[in-house]
C-alpha positions as CSV (number, residue, x, y, z in Angstrom):
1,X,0.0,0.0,0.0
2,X,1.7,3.2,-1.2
3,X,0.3,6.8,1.1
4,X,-1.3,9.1,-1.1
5,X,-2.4,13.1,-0.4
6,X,-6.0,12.0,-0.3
7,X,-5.4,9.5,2.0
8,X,-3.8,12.5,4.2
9,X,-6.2,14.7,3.4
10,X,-9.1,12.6,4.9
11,X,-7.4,12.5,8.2
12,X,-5.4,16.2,8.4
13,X,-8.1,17.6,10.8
14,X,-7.4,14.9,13.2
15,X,-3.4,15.3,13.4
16,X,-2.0,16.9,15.9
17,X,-0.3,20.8,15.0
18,X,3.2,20.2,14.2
19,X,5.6,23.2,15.9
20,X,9.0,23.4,15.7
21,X,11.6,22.5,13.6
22,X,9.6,19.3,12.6
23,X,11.9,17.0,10.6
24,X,9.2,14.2,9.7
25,X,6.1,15.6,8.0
26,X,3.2,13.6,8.6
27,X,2.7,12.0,5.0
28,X,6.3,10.5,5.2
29,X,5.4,9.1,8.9
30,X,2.5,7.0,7.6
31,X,4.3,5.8,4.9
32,X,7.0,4.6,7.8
33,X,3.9,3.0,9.6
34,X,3.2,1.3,6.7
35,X,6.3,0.3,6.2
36,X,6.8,-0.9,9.8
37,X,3.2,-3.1,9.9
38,X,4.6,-4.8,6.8
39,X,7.9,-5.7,8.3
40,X,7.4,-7.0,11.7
41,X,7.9,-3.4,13.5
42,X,11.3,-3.4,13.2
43,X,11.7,0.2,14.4
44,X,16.2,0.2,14.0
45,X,15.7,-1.0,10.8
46,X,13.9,1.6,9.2
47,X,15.6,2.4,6.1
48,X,16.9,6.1,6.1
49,X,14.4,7.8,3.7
50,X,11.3,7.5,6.6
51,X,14.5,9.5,8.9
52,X,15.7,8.6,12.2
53,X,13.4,5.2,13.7
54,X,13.8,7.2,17.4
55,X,12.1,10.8,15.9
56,X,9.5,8.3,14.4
57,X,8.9,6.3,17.4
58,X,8.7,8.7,19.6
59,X,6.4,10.5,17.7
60,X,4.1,7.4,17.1
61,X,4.4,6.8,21.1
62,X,3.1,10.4,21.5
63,X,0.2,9.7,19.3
64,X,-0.4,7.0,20.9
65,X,-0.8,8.0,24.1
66,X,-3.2,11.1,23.1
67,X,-5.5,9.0,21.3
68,X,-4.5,10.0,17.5
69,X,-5.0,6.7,16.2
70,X,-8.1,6.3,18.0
71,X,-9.5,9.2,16.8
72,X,-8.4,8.2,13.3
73,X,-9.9,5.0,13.5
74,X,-12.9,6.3,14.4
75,X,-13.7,9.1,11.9
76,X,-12.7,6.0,9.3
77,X,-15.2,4.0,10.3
78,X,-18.1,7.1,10.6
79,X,-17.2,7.9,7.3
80,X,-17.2,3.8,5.7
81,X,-13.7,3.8,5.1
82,X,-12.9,1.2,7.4
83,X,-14.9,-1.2,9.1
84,X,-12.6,-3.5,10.6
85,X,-13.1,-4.3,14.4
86,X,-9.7,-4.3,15.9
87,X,-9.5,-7.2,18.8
88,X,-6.5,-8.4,20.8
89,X,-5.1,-12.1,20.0
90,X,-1.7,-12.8,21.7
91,X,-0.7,-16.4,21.5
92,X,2.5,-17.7,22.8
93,X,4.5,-20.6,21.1
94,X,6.7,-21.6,24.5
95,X,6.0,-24.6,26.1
96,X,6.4,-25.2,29.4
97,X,6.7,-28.9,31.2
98,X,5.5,-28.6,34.8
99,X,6.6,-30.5,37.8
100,X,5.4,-33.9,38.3
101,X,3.8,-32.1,41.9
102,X,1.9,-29.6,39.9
103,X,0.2,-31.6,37.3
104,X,-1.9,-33.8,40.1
105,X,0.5,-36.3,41.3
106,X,-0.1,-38.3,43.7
107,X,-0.6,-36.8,47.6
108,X,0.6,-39.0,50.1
109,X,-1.4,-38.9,53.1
């Protein structure tokens, strides 16, 4: 999936203001993000032309935590765009042999 200007300019309203000496501008951070969620979020591997993976994760940290994303999702969604329901699967692949005392053995008594 390539980040287009209509794409941004869907969401613009919803960003944050960028002050300062910004070095990222926000179409070239999606197109990290996108970038990232197709290669396993490999944030020190980001190739040089999305800039430095810290500026980016700290800024997708910040987001984050102020509810950009949320917000995002949610106009998506209002507006048809996207109507995927996000839900948390974590599985784990270790496996773990128990002592014979905690699987039910035996109690002498």
């Amino acid at each position: 999936m390539q980040w287009t200007h209509e794409h941004d300019e869907q969401i613009q309203h919803l960003l944050p203001k960028q002050r300062g000496n910004v070095e990222i501008d926000n179409e070239t951070f999606f197109e990290a993000m996108i970038h990232l969620t197709e290669n396993g979020f490999r944030w020190r591997a980001m190739p040089e032309k999305y800039g430095k993976w810290n500026t980016l994760y700290r800024r997708f940290r910040r987001w984050t935590a102020s509810g950009v994303f949320d917000r995002i999702e949610k106009h998506l969604q209002s507006q048809a765009v996207s109507n995927k329901k996000i839900t948390v699967l974590a599985l784990d692949s270790t496996y773990i042999k128990v002592h014979p005392d905690g699987a039910g053995a035996s109690q002498k008594g």
